[in-house]
N, CA, C and O atoms as a GROMACS GRO file, in nm:
protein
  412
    1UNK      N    1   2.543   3.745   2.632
    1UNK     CA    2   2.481   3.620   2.596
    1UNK      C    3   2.580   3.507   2.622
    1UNK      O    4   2.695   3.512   2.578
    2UNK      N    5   2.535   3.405   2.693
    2UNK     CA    6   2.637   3.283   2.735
    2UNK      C    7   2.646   3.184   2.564
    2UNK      O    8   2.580   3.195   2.461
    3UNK      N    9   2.744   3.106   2.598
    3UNK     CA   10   2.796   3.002   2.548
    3UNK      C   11   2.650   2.931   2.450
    3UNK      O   12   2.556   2.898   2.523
    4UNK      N   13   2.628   2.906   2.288
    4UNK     CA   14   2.528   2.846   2.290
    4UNK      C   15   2.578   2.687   2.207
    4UNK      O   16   2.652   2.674   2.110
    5UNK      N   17   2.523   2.604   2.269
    5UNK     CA   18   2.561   2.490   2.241
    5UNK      C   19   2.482   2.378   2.182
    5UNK      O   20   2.366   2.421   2.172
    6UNK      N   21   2.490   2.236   2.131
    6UNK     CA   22   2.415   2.178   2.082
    6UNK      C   23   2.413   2.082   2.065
    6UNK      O   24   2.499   2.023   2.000
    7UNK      N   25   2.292   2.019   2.128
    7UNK     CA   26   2.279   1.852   2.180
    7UNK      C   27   2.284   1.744   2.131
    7UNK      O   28   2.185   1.718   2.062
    8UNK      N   29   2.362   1.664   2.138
    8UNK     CA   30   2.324   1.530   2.055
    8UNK      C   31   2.312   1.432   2.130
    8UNK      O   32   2.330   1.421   2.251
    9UNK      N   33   2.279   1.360   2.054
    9UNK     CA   34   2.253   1.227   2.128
    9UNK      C   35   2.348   1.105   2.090
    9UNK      O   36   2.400   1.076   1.983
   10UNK      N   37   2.354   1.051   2.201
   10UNK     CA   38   2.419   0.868   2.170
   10UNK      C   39   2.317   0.781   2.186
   10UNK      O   40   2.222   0.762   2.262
   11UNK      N   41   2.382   0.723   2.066
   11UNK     CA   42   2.255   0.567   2.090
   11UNK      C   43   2.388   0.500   2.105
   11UNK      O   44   2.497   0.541   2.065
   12UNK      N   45   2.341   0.333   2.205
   12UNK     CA   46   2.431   0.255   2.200
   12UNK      C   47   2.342   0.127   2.173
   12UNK      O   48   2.236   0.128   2.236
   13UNK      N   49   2.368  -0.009   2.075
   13UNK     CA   50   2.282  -0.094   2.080
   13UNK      C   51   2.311  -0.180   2.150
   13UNK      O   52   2.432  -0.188   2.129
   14UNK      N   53   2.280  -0.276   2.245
   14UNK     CA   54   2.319  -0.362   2.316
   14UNK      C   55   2.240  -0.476   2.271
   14UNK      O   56   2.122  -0.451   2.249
   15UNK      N   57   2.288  -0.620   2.248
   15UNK     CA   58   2.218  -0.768   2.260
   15UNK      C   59   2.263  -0.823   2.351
   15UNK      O   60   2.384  -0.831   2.378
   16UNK      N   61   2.158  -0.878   2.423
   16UNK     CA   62   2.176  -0.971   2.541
   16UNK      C   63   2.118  -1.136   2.491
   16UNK      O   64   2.004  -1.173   2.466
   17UNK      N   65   2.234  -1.203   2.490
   17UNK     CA   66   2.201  -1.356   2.488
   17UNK      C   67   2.201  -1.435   2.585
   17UNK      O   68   2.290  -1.443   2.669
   18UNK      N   69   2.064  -1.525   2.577
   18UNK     CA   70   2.054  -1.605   2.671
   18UNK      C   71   2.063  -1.760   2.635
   18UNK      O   72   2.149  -1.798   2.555
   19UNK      N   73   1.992  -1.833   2.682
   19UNK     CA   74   2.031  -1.947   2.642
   19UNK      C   75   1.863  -1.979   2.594
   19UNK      O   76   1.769  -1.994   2.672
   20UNK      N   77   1.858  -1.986   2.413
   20UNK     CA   78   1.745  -1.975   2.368
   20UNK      C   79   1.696  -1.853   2.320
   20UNK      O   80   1.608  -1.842   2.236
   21UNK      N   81   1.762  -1.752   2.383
   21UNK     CA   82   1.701  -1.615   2.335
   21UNK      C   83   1.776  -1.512   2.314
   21UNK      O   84   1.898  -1.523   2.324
   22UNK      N   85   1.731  -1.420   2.288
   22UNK     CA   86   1.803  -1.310   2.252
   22UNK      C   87   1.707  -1.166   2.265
   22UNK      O   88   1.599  -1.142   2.211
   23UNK      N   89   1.756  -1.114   2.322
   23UNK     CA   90   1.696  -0.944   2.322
   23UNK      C   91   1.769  -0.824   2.299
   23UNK      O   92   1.881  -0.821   2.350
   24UNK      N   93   1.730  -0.715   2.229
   24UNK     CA   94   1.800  -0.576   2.186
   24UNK      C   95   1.741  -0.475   2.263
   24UNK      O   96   1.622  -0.449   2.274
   25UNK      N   97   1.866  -0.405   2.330
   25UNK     CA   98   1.796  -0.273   2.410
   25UNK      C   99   1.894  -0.186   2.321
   25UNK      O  100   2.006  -0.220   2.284
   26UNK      N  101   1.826  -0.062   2.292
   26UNK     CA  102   1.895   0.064   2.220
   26UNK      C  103   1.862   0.161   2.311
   26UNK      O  104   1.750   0.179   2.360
   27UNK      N  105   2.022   0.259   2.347
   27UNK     CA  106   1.970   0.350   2.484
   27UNK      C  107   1.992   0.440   2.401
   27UNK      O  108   2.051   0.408   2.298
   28UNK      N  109   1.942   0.617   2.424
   28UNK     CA  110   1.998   0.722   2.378
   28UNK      C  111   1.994   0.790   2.526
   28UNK      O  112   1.911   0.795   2.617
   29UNK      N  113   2.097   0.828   2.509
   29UNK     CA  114   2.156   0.949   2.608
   29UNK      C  115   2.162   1.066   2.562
   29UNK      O  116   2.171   1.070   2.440
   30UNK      N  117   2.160   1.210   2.640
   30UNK     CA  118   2.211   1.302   2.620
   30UNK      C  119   2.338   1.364   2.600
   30UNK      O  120   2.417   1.303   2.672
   31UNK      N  121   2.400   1.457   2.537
   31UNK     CA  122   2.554   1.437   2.521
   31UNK      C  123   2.585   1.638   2.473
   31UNK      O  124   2.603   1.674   2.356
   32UNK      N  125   2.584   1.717   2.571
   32UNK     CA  126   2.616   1.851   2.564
   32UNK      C  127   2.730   1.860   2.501
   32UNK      O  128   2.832   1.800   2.538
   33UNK      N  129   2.721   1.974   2.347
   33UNK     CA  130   2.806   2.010   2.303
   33UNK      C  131   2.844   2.151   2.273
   33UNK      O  132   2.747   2.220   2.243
   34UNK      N  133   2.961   2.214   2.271
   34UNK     CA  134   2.995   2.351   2.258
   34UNK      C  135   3.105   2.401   2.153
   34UNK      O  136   3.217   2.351   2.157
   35UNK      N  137   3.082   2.474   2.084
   35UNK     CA  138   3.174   2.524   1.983
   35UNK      C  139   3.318   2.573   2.071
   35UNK      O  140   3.303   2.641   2.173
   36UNK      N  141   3.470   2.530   2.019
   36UNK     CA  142   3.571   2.553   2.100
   36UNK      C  143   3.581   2.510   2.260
   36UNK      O  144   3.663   2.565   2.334
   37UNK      N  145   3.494   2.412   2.304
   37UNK     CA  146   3.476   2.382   2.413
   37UNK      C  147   3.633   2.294   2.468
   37UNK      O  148   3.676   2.200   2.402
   38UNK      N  149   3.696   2.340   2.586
   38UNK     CA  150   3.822   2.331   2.622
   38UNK      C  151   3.836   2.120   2.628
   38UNK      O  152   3.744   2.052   2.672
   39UNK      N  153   3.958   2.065   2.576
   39UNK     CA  154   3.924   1.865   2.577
   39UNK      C  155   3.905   1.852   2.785
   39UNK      O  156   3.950   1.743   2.820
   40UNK      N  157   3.880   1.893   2.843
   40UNK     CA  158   3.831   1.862   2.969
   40UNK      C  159   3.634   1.860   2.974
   40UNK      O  160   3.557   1.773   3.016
   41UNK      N  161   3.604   2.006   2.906
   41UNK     CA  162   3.478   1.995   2.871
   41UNK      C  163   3.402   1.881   2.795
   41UNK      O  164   3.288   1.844   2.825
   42UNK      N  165   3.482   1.827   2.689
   42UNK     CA  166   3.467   1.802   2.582
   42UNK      C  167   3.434   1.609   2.684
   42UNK      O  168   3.330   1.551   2.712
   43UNK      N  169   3.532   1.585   2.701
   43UNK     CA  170   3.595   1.472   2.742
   43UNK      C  171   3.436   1.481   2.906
   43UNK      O  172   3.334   1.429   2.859
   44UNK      N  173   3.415   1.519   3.026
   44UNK     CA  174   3.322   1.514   3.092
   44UNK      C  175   3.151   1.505   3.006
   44UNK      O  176   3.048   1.445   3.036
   45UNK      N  177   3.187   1.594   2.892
   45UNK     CA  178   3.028   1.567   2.802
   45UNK      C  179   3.053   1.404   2.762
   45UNK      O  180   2.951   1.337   2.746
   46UNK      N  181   3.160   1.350   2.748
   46UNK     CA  182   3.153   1.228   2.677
   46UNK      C  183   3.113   1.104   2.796
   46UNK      O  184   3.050   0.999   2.786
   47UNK      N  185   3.181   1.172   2.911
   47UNK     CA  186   3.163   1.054   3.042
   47UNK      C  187   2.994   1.060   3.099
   47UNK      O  188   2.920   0.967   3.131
   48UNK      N  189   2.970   1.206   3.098
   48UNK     CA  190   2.832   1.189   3.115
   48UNK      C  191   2.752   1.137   3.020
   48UNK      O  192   2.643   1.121   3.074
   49UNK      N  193   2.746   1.093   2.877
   49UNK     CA  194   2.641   1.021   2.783
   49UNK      C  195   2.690   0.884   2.834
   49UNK      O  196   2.625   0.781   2.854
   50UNK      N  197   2.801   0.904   2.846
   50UNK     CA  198   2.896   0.712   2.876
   50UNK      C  199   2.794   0.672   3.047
   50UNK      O  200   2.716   0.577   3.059
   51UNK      N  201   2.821   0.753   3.134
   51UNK     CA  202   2.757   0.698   3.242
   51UNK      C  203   2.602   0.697   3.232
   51UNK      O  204   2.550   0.597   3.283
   52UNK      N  205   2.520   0.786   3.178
   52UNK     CA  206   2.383   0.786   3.122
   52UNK      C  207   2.362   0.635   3.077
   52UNK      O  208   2.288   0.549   3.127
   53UNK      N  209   2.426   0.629   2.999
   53UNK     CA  210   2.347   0.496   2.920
   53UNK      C  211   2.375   0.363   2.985
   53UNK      O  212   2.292   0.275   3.005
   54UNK      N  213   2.514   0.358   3.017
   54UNK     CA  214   2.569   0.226   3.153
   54UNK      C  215   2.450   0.196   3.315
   54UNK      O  216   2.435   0.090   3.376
   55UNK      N  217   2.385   0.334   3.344
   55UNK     CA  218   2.303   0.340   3.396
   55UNK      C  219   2.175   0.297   3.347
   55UNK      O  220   2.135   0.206   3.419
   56UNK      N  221   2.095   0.323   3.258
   56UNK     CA  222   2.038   0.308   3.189
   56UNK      C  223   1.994   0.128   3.132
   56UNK      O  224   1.886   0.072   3.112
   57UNK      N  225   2.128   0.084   3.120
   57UNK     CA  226   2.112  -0.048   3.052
   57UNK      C  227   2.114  -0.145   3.142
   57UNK      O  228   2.062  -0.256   3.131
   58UNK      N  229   2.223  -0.069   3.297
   58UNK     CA  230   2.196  -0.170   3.430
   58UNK      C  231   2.029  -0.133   3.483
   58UNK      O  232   2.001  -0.225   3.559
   59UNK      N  233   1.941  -0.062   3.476
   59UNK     CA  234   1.812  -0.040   3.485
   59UNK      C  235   1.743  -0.144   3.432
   59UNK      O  236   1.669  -0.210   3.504
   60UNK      N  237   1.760  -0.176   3.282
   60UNK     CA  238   1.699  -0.223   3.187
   60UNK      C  239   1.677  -0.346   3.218
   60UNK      O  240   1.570  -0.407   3.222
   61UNK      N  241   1.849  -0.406   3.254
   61UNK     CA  242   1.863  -0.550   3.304
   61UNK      C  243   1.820  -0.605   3.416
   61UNK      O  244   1.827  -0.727   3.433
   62UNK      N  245   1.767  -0.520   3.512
   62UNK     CA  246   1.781  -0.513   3.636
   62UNK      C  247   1.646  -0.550   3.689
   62UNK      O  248   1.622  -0.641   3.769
   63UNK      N  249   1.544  -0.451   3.624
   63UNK     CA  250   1.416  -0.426   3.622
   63UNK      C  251   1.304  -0.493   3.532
   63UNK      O  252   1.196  -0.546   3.559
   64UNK      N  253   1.390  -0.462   3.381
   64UNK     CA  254   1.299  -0.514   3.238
   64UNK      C  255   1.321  -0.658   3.257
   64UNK      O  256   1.253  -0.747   3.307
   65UNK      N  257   1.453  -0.654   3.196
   65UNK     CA  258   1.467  -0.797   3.140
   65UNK      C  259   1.445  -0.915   3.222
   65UNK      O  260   1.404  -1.023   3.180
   66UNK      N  261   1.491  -0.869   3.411
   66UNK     CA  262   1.504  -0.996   3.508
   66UNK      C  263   1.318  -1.018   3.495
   66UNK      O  264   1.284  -1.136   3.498
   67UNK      N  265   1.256  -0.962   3.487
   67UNK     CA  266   1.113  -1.014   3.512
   67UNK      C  267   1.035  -1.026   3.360
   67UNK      O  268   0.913  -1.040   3.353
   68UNK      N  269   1.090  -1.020   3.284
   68UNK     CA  270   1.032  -1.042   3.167
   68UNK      C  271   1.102  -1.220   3.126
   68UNK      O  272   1.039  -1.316   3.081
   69UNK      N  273   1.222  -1.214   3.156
   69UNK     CA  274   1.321  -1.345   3.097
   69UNK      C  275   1.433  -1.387   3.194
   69UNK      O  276   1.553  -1.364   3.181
   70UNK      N  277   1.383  -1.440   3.274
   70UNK     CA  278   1.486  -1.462   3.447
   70UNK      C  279   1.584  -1.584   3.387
   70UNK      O  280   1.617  -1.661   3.478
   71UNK      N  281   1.631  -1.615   3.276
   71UNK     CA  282   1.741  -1.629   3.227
   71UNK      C  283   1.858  -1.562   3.288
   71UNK      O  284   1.849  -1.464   3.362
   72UNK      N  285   2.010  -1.643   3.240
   72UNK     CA  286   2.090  -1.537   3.239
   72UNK      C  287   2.089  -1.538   3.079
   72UNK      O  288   2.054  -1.616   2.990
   73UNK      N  289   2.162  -1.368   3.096
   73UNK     CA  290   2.200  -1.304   2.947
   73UNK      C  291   2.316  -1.237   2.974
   73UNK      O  292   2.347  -1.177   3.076
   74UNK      N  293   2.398  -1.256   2.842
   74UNK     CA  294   2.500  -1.197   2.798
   74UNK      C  295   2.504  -1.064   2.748
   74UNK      O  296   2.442  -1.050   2.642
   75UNK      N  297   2.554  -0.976   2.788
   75UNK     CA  298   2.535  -0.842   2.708
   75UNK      C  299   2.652  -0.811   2.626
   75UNK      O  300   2.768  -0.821   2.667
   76UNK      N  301   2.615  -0.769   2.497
   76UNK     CA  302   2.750  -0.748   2.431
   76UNK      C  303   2.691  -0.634   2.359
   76UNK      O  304   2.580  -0.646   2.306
   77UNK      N  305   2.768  -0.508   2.352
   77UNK     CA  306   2.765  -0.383   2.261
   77UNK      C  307   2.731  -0.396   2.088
   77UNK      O  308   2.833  -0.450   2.045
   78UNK      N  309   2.690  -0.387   2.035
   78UNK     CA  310   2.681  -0.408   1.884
   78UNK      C  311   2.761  -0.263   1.811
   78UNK      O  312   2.844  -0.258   1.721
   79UNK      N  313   2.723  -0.196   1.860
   79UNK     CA  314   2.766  -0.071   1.805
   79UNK      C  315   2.696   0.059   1.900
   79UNK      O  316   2.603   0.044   1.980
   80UNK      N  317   2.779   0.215   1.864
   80UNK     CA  318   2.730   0.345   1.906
   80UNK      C  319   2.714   0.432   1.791
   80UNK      O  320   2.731   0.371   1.685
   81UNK      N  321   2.692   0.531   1.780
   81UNK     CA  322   2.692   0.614   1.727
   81UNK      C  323   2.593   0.714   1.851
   81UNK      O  324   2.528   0.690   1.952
   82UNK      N  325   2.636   0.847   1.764
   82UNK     CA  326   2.560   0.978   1.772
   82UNK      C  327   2.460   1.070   1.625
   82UNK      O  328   2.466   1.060   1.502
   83UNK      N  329   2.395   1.135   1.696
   83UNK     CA  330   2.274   1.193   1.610
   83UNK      C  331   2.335   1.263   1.533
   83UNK      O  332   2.266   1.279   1.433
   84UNK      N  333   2.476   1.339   1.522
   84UNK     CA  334   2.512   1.349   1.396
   84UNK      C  335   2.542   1.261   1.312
   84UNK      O  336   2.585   1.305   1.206
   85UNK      N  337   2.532   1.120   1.324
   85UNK     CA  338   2.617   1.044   1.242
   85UNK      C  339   2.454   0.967   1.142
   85UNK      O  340   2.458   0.911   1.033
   86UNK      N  341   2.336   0.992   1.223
   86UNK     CA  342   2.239   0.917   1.201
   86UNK      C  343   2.179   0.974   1.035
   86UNK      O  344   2.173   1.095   1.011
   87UNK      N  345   2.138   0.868   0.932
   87UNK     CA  346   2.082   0.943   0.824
   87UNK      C  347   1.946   0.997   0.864
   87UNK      O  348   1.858   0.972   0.946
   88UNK      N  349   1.978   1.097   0.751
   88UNK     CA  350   1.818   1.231   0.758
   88UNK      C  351   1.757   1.159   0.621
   88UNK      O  352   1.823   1.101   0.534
   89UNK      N  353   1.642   1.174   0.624
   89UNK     CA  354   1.553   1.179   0.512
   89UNK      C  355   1.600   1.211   0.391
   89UNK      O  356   1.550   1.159   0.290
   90UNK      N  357   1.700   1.298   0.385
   90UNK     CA  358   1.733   1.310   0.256
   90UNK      C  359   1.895   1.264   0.204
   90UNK      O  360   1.942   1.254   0.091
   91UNK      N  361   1.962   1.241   0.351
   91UNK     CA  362   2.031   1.144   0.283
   91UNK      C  363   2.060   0.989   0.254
   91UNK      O  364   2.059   0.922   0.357
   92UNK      N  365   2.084   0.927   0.153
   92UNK     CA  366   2.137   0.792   0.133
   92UNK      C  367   2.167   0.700   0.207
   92UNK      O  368   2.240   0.736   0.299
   93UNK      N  369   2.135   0.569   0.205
   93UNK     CA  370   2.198   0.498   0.321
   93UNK      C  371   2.215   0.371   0.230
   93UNK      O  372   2.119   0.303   0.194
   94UNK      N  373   2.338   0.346   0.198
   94UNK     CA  374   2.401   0.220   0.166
   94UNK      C  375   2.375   0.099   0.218
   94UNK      O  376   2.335   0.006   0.149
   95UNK      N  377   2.391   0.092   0.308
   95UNK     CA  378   2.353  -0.026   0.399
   95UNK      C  379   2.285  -0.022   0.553
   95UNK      O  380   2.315   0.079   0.618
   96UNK      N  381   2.221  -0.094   0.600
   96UNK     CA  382   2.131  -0.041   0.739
   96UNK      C  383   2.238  -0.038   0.817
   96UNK      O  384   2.182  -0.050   0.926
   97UNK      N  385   2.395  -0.026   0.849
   97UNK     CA  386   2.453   0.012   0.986
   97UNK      C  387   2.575   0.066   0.906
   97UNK      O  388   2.683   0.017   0.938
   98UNK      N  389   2.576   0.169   0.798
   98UNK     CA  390   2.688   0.225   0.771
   98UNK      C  391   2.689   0.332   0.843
   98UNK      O  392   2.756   0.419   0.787
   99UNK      N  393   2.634   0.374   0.966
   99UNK     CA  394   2.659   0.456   1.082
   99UNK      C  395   2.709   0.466   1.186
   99UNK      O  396   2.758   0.550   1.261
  100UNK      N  397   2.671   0.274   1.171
  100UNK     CA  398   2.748   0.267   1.324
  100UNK      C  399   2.869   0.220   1.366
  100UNK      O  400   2.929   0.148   1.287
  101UNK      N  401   2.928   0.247   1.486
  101UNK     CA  402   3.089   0.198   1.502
  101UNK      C  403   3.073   0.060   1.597
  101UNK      O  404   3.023   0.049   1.709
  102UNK      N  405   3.114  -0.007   1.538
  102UNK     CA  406   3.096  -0.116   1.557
  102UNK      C  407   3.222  -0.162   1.665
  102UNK      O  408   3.324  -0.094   1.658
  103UNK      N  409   3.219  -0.302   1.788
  103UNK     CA  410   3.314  -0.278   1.864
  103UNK      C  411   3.276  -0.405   1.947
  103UNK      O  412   3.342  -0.436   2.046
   0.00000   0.00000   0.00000
């Protein structure tokens, strides 16, 4: 039986400001994980959710936003996290972004 491993996800939030406006894109990526997985493994699972979503958000801008708001916009990161970090139903949440890492 091979290696069994287990997926999480990244969200990253992005705001883009324009002049007058403002819009939020939230990406989730995929992000392969493995118990004892060697920091080369570890470190390529992280570049692939990192290039996923950089892809992803140049799509967004590219496609969504230029024909929805042909503004320019500023993009600035708000925060990431991953699906382990996200609250479940049964646990607590202090405040709406005590999850996320902010940056």
């Amino acid at each position: 039986m091979g290696a069994v491993g287990s997926a999480l996800r990244v969200f990253r939030l992005i705001r883009f400001d324009g002049a007058g406006c403002a819009h939020h894109l939230l990406v989730q990526a995929g992000r392969p994980s493995y118990p004892n997985a060697s920091q080369t493994a570890d470190d390529a699972a992280e570049d692939l959710a990192r290039s996923t979503a950089d892809n992803l958000t140049r799509w967004w801008t590219r496609w969504w936003l230029a024909v929805r708001c042909p503004r320019e916009h500023r993009p600035t990161v708000v925060g990431t996290t991953t699906s382990l970090d996200l609250p479940t139903r049964t646990s607590p949440i202090s405040t709406p972004t005590q999850n996320w890492v902010c940056g």
